[in-house]
C-alpha positions, 0 to 999 in steps of 0.5 A, spaced: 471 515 532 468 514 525 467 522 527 473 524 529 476 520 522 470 523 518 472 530 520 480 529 520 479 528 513 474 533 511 478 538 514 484 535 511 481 536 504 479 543 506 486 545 508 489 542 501 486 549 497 490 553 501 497 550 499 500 551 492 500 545 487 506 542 487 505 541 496 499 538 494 502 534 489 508 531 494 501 530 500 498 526 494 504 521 493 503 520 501 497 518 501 498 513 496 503 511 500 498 510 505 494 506 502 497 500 500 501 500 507 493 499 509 493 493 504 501 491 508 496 492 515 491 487 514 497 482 511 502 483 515 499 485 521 492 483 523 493 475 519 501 475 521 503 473 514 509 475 510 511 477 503 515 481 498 511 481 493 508 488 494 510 491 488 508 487 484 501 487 486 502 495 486 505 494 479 498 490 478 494 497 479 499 501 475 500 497 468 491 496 470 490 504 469 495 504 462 494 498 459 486 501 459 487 508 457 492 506 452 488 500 448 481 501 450 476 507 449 473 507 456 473 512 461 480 512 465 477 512 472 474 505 470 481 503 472 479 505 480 475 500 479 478 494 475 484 495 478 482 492 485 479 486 482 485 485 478 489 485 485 484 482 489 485 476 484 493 476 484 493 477 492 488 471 493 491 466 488 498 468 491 495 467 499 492 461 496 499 457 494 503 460 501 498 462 505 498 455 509 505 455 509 511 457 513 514 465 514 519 462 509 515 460 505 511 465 504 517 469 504 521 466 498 514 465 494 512 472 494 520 473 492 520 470 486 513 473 484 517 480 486 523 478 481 518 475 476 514 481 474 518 485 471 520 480 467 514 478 465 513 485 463 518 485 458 516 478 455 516 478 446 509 475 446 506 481 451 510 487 450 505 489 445 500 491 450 504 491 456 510 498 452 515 492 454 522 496 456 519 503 454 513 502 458 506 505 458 504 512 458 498 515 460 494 522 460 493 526 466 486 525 470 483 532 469 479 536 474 471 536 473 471 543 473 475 548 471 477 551 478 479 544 480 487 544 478 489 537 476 493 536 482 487 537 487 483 532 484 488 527 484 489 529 491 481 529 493 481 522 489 487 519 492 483 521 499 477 520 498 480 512 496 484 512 503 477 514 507 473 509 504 479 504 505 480 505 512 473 505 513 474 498 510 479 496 514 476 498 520 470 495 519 474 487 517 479 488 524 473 489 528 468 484 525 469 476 526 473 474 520 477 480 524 478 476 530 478 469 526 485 472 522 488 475 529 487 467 532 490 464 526 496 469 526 497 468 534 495 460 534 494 456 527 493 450 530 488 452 536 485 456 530 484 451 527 481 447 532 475 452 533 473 450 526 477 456 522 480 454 516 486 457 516 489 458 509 482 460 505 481 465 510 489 468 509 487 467 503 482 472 503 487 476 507 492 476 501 487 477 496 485 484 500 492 486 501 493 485 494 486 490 491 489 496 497 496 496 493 493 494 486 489 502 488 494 505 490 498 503 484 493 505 478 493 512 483 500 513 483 500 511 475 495 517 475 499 521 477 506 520 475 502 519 467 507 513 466 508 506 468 514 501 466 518 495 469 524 499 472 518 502 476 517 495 480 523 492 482 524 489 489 527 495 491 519 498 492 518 492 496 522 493 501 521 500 502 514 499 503 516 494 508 520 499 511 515 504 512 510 499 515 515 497 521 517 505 521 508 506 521 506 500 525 504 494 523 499 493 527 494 499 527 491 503 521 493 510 524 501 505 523 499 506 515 498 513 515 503 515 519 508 510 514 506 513 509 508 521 511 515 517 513 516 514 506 514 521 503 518 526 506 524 522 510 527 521 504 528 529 504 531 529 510 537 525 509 537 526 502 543 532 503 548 527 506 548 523 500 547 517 497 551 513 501 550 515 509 543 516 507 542 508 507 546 507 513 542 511 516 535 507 514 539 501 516 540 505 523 533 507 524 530 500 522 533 497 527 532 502 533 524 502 530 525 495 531 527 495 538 525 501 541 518 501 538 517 494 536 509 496 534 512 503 530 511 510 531 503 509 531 504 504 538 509 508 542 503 514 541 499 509 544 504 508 549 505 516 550 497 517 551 496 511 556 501 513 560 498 521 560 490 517 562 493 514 567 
């Protein structure tokens, strides 16, 4: 399988010279999407936690790459690095404080983290740095040669991050802090009794979700140029959310077919307007919900199973 997936995305690289920038632009934001549902799978899916505080964590990344582009002198690039850490941070000290609580809980604290951020960012005594109501501009990342257009380097980053991220994740579900999560979401109490402590681990979880987003969010940061309170409302939590009950929750091939759904879904009901286009999310969300309690990602599996068989 670690073939299969090596040469999936080699081969995706490969096909992205034959389409123009613009399409390879729209492909980069999905696997940006992709992403940070990565982060949504290991929180919500493999450690059975809830919460609304993604696009805060997302933001976390964003204003990361700004805020060192603007106020600094380092490469912009560093902020691929730095901007995890600052989401790992902010993702295992949320974990920390709802982690060892209810779904409730969970829910209502990340919520107000959510709500809280893009307060925060317009606050008097920070705005200097953070651009307050303006925001935060920021250039373009270029290409190390010149045949390499900015978009398709933006894009060969963005996959490149995807890659060593599924691998990451691949190797955490399948290793024993993996099951010793999988135990916790389905059982805290019998968890617990085989000596998993069951915050600290959740914790981690969270700390985990929270480096995903933060990437994802300095990627997409790269390639809009700009960053700003507006851009991570509530709104952005629940449309990941969304993506990930569509994609699957519970797989990493769920995270990448959310992102392709979060990305071009919007084109297709786009023509009926603004008012049947919600309705029909609402729609979907509740046939995924019943229809495919697993996403689009376990009814393949499903499909398949039944084909073997």
């Amino acid at each position: 399988m670690r073939t299969v997936w090596t040469m999936g995305f080699v081969a995706v690289a490969a096909v992205s010279f034959c389409f123009p920038d613009f399409i390879v632009f729209r492909f980069t934001q999905a696997v940006i999407w992709a992403i940070a549902l990565l982060g949504m799978v290991i929180l919500c899916g493999v450690s059975g936690q809830f919460s609304f505080a993604q696009a805060a964590l997302f933001g976390i990344g964003g204003y990361t790459a700004a805020m060192l582009g603007t106020h600094t002198n380092l490469p912009l690039h560093t902020s691929l690095l730095l901007a995890p850490l600052m989401g790992y941070a902010a993702g295992y000290g949320l974990g920390r404080i709802a982690g060892g609580h209810s779904l409730w809980t969970q829910a209502l604290v990340s919520y107000a983290f959510a709500i809280a951020f893009p307060q925060l960012l317009r606050y008097r005594l920070i705005e200097r740095w953070t651009g307050g109501v303006s925001g935060l501009y920021l250039d373009f990342p270029e290409g190390p040669n010149d045949w390499l257009s900015a978009d398709r380097w933006r894009f060969g980053l963005a996959l490149g991050a995807l890659a060593l991220g599924v691998w990451l994740a691949a190797n955490l579900i399948a290793s024993r802090s993996g099951r010793a999560l999988m135990a916790a979401r389905d059982h805290e109490m019998a968890a617990s009794a085989q000596g998993i402590a069951v915050p600290q681990i959740r914790a981690v979880a969270s700390g985990l979700a929270g480096g995903y987003l933060a990437l994802a969010g300095c990627l997409s940061a790269f390639q809009y140029g700009y960053v700003g309170p507006s851009g991570y409302g509530f709104a952005l939590s629940v449309q990941m959310l969304f993506g990930l009950v569509i994609g699957g929750m519970n797989s990493i091939g769920g995270a990448l077919l959310g992102g392709l759904f979060l990305q071009f879904f919007p084109d297709i009901v786009a023509p009926l307007g603004k008012g049947l286009s919600a309705l029909l999310y609402a729609v979907l969300l509740i046939v995924a919900v019943v229809a495919m309690p697993n996403g689009i990602a376990g009814a393949i599996g499903r499909l398949v199973g039944r084909v073997r068989r």
